[in-house]
C-alpha positions as CSV (number, residue, x, y, z in Angstrom):
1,X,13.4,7.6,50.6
2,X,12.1,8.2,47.0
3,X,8.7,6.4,46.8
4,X,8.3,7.2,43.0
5,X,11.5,5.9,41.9
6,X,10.7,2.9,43.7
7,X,7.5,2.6,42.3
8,X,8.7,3.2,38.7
9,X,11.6,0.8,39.5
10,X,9.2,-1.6,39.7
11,X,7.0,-0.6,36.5
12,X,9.6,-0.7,34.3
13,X,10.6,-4.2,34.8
14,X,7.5,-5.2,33.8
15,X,7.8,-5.3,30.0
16,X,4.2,-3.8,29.0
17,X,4.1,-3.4,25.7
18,X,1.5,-2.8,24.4
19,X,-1.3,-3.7,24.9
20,X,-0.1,-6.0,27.4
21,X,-0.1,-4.6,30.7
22,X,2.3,-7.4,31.9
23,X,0.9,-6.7,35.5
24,X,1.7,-2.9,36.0
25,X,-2.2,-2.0,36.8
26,X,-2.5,-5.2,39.6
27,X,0.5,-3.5,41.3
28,X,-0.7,-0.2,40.7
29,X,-4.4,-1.2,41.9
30,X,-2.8,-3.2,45.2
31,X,-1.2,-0.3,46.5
32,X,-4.2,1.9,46.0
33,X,-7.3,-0.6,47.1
34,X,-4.4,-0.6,50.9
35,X,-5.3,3.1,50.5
36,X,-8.4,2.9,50.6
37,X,-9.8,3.3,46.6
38,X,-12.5,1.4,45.1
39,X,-10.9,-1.0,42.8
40,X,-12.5,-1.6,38.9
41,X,-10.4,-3.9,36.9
42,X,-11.8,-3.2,33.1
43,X,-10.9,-6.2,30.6
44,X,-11.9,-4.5,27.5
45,X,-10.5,-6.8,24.1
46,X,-6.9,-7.1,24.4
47,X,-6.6,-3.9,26.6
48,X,-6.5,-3.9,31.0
49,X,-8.2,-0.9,32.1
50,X,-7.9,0.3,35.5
51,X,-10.5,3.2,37.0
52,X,-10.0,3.5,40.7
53,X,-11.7,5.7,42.7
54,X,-11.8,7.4,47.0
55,X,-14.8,9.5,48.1
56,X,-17.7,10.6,46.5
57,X,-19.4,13.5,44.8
58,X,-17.9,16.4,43.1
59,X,-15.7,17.9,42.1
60,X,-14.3,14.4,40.6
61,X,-10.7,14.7,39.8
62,X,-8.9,12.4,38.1
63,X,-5.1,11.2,37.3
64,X,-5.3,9.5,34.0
65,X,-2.4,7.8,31.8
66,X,-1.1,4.7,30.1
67,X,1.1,1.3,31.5
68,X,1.6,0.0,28.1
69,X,5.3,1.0,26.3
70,X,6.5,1.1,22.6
71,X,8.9,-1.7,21.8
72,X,12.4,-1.4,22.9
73,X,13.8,-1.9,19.3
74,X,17.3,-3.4,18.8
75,X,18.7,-4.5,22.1
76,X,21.8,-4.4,21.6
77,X,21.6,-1.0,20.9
78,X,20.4,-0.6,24.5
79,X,23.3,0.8,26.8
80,X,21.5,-1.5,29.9
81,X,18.4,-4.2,28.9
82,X,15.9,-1.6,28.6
83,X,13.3,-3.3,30.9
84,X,16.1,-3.5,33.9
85,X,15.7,-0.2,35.3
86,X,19.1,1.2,35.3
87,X,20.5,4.0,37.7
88,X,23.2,6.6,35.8
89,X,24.3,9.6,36.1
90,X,21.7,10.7,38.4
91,X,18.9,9.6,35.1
92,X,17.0,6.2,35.4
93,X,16.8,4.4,32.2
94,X,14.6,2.0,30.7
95,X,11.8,1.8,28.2
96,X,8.6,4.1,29.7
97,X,10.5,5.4,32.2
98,X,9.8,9.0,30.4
99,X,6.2,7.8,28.3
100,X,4.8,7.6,31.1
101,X,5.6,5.5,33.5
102,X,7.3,8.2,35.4
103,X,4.1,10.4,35.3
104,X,2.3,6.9,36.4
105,X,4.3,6.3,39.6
106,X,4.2,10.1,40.8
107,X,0.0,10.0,40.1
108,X,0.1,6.9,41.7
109,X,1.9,8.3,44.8
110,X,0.4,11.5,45.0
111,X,-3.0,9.8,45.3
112,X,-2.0,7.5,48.2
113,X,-1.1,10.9,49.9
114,X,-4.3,12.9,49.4
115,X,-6.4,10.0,50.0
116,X,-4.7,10.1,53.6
117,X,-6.7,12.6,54.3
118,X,-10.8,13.8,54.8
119,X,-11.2,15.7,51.6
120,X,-14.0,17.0,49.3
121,X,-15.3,15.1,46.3
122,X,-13.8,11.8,44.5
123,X,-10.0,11.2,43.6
124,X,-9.5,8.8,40.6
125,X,-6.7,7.0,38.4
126,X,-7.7,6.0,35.2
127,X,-5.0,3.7,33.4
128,X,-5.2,1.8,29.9
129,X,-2.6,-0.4,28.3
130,X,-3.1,0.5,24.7
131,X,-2.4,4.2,24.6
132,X,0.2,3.4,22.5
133,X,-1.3,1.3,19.5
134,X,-5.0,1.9,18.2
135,X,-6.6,2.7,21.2
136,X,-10.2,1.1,20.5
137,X,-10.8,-0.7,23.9
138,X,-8.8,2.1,25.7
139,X,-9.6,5.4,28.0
140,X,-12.5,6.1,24.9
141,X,-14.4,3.2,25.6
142,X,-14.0,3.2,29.4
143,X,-14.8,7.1,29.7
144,X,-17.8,5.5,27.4
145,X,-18.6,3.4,29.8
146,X,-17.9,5.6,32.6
147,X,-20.5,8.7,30.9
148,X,-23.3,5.8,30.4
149,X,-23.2,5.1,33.9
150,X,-23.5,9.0,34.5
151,X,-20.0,9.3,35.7
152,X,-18.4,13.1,34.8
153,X,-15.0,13.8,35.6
154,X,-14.4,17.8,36.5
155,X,-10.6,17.7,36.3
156,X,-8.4,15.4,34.9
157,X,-4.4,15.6,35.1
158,X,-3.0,13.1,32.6
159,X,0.8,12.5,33.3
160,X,2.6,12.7,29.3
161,X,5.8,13.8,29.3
162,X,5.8,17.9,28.6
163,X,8.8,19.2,30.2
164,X,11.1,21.2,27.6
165,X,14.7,21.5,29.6
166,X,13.3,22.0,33.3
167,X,10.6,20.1,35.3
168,X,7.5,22.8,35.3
169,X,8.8,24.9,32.1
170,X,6.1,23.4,30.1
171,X,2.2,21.6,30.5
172,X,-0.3,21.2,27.3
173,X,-3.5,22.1,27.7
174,X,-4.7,21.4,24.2
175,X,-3.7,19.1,21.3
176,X,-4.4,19.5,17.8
177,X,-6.6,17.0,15.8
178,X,-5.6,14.3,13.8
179,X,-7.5,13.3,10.7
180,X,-5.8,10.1,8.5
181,X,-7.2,9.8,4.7
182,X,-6.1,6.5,2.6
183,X,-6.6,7.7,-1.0
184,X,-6.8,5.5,-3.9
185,X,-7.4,6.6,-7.5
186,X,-9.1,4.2,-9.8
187,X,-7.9,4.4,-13.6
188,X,-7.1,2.5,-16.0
189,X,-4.5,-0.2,-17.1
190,X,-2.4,-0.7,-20.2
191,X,1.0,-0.4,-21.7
192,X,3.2,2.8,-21.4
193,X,3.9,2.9,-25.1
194,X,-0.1,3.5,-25.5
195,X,-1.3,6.5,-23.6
196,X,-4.4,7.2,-25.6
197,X,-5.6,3.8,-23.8
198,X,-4.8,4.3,-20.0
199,X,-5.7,6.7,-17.4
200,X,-2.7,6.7,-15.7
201,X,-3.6,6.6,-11.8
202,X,0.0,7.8,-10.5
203,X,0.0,10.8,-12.6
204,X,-3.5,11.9,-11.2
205,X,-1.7,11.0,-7.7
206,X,1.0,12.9,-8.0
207,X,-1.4,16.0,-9.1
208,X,-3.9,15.5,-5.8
209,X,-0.6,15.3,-3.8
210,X,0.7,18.5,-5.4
211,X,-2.5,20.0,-4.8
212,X,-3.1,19.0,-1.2
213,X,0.7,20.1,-0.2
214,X,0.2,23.4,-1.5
215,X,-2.5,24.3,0.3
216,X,-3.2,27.2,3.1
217,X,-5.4,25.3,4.9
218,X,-5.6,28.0,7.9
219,X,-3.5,30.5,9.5
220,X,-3.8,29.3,12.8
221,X,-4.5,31.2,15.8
222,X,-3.5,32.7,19.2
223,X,-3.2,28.9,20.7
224,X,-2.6,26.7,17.8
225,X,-0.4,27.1,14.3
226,X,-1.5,26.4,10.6
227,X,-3.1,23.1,9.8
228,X,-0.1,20.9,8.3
229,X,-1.0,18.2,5.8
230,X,1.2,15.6,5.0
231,X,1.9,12.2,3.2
232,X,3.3,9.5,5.1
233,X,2.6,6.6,2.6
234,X,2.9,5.7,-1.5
235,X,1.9,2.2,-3.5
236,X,1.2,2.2,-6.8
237,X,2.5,-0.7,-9.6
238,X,2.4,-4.1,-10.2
239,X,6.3,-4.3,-10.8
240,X,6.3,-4.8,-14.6
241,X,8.3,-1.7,-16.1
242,X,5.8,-1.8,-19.0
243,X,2.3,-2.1,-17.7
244,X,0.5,1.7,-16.2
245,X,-1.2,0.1,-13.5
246,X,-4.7,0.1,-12.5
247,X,-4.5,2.1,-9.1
248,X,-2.4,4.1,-7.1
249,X,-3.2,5.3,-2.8
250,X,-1.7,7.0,-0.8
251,X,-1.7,7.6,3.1
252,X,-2.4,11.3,4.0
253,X,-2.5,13.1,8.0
254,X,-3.9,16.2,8.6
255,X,-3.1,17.8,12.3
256,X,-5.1,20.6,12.6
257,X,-6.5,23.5,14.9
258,X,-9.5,24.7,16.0
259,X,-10.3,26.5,13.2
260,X,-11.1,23.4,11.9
261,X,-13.2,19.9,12.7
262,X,-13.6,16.5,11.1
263,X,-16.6,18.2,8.8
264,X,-14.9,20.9,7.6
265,X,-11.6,19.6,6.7
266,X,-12.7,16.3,5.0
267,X,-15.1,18.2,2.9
268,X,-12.2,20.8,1.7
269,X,-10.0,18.3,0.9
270,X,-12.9,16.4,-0.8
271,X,-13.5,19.6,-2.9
272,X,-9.8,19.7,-3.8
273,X,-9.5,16.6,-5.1
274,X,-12.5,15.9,-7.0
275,X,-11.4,19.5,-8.7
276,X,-8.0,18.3,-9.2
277,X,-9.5,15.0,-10.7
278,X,-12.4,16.8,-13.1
279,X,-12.1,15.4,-16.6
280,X,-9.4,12.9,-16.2
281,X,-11.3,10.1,-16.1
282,X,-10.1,8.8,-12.8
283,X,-12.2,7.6,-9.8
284,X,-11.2,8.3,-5.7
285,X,-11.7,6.1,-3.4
286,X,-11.8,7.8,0.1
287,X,-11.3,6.2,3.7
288,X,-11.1,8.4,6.4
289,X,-10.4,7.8,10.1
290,X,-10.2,10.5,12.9
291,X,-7.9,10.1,15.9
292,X,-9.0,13.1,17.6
293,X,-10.5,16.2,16.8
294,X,-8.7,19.2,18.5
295,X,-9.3,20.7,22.5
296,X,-8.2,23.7,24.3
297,X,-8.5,23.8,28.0
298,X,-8.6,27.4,29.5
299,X,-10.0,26.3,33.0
300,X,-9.2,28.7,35.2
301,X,-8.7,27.2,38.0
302,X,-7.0,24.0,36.9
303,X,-4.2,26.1,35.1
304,X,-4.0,28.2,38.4
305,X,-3.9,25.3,40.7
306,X,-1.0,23.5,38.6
307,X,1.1,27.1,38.0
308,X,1.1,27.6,41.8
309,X,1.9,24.3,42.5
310,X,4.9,24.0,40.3
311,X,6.3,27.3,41.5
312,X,6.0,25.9,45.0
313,X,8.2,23.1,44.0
314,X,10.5,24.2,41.0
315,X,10.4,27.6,41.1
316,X,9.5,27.8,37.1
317,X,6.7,30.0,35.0
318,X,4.8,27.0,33.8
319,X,4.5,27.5,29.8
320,X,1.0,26.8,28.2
321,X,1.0,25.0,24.7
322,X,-0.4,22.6,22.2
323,X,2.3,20.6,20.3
324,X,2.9,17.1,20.2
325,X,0.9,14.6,18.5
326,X,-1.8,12.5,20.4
327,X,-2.9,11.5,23.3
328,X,-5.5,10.1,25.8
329,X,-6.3,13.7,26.8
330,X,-8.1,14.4,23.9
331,X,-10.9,11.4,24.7
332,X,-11.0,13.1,28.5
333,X,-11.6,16.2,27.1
334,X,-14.4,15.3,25.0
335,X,-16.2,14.0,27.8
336,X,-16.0,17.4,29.3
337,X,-12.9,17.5,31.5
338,X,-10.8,20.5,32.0
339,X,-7.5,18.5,31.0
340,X,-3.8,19.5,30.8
341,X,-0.7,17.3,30.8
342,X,1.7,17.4,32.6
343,X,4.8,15.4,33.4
344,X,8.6,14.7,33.4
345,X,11.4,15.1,30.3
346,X,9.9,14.6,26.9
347,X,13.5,14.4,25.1
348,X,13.8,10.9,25.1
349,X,10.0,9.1,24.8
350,X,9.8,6.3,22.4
351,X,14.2,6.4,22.3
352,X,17.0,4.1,22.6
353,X,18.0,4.4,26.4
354,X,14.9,6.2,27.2
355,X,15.4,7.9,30.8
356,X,14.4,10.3,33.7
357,X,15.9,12.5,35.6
358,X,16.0,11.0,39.2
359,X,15.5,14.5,40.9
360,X,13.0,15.4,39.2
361,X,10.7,12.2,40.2
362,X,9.9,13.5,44.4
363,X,9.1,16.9,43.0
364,X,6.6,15.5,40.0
365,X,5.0,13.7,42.5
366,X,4.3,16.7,44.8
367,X,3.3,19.0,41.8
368,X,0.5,16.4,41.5
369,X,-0.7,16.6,45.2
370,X,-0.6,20.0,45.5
371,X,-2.0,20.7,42.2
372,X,-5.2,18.5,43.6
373,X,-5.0,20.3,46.9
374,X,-4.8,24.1,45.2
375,X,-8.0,22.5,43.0
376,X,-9.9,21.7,46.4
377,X,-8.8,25.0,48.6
378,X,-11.2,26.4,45.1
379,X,-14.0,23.9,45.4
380,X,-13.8,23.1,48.9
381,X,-17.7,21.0,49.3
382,X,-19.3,18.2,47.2
């Protein structure tokens, strides 16, 4: 009996991608209101949101994660249809079974067992289906929500994939911030065999870009390293082979460290290239947009519960750290909850023949409980 391979069995054949749930949260929310949890189905746009909780009071811990999938891609680059969950070599394959539909079942599971029980506080699961494309009507606006209502979660487990080579060799507790510029430089248009008449927007690019690369933005610190700044996209041109054109952009990303925020690091760059720009005549255009401005979690007592709890059941040093890119975790943590993530093989998220490890779904699931229960032994009373 393997109760979170059937469960994920079942997610991964419905094909969520996002944002459509494509039922995942109705099953998910079944099994849970037969368990005895309060039930809020949370239509918000195009996104399903799920927040379900049992009990009342504090502490409030919560599961948290996302149903929704990235597209498969090319099928027929699939070894098996990637939304027929596929059992081989002792690995389950199908798209999500890794990101996160794995860490989705095991929550799932590991709440139908503590629930069985009297215990201190309130157990939730909050799940969104658009983790994985803008996230507007997501876990930020139902932890909104949530916070106007005067809801505060204490703890919150969200079930990403983190696992290095072993189950329990690695859980974030932090994530850098993510701060997206689109540039564009105003100057002005005319024919290449005239440069005393243009100001040629691409050249003044190419400059800001130099400028901007080059750049020591930090040295990091003890938990995060240097801010990285890099381009991701070019346009400049109207096609004619003659003509300098009138504008140029760009698409820039900054994921950077605590030494940092949103203020600081949009006002350096500002200062960079407006310097970089003095005298040549050309005008920026800035648009900036923040995914997430950087946490660090060094709750005691949720890193102790977790560490115990996946020594109990794999025998590993759990490994702290803050790589990756994005995720929910960083609107939980904004709201105040000690997060970490923590969940199954990472190798493969977002892949052709995405997969799990089978054995390492019954033990995920029992880190989970037992992380809650180590949490409680520590807060025992409301």
């Amino acid at each position: 009996m393997n109760p979170t391979l059937d469960l994920l069995q079942a997610l991964i054949r419905r094909p969520s991608i996002t944002p459509d749930d494509a039922g995942c949260q109705a099953l998910i929310a079944a099994r849970l209101h037969a368990a005895g949890f309060t039930i809020r189905h949370l239509r918000l746009g195009d996104t399903d949101n799920l927040w379900a909780t049992h009990g009342s009071g504090a502490p409030l811990i919560a599961f948290a994660g996302h149903t929704d999938v990235v597209p498969p891609g090319e099928l027929a680059a699939w070894t098996s249809p990637p939304f027929t969950p596929t059992l081989r070599d002792g690995k389950l394959y199908g798209r999500g079974a890794a990101d996160m539909k794995a860490g989705v079942a095991a929550m799932t599971v590991a709440l139908e067992r503590l629930a069985a029980t009297p215990h201190p506080g309130t157990l939730a699961l909050l799940l969104t289906s658009d983790e994985e494309g803008d996230g507007t009507h997501g876990s930020k606006a139902v932890l909104a929500q949530l916070a106007a209502e005067g809801i505060h979660i204490d703890y919150s487990l969200v079930g990403e994939p983190s696992t290095a080579a072993r189950l329990g060799d690695r859980a974030r507790h932090g994530r850098r911030g993510s701060l997206h510029l689109h540039l564009t430089l105003h100057g002005k248009q005319g024919h290449v065999a005239y440069p005393a008449n243009v100001r040629n927007p691409i050249h003044a690019l190419g400059a800001v870009i130099a400028r901007l690369a080059a750049t020591r933005w930090d040295d990091g610190n003890a938990h995060f390293p240097p801010t990285s700044f890099q381009v991701s996209n070019l346009a400049a041109g109207s096609g004619a082979e003659n003509v300098v054109p009138a504008t140029a952009s760009c698409k820039a990303n900054w994921r950077y460290n605590t030494e940092h925020n949103q203020a600081s690091l949009q006002a350096q760059a500002t200062a960079l290239i407006e310097e970089t720009l003095q005298e040549s005549g050309i005008h920026a255009e800035y648009q900036w947009k923040l995914s997430g401005e950087p946490f660090l979690t060094e709750n005691a007592a949720l890193i102790a519960a977790l560490r115990a709890a996946v020594a109990t059941h794999t025998g590993e040093t759990l490994q702290l750290d803050t790589g990756g890119g994005t995720s929910d975790a960083r609107f939980l943590a904004q709201y105040g909850a000690a997060t970490i993530e923590f969940g199954p093989d990472s190798a493969t998220l977002h892949q052709i023949d995405e997969h799990v490890p089978v054995a390492d779904l019954a033990p995920l699931a029992a880190i989970y409980e037992d992380t809650v229960r180590n949490l409680w032994r520590e807060c025992p009373t409301s």
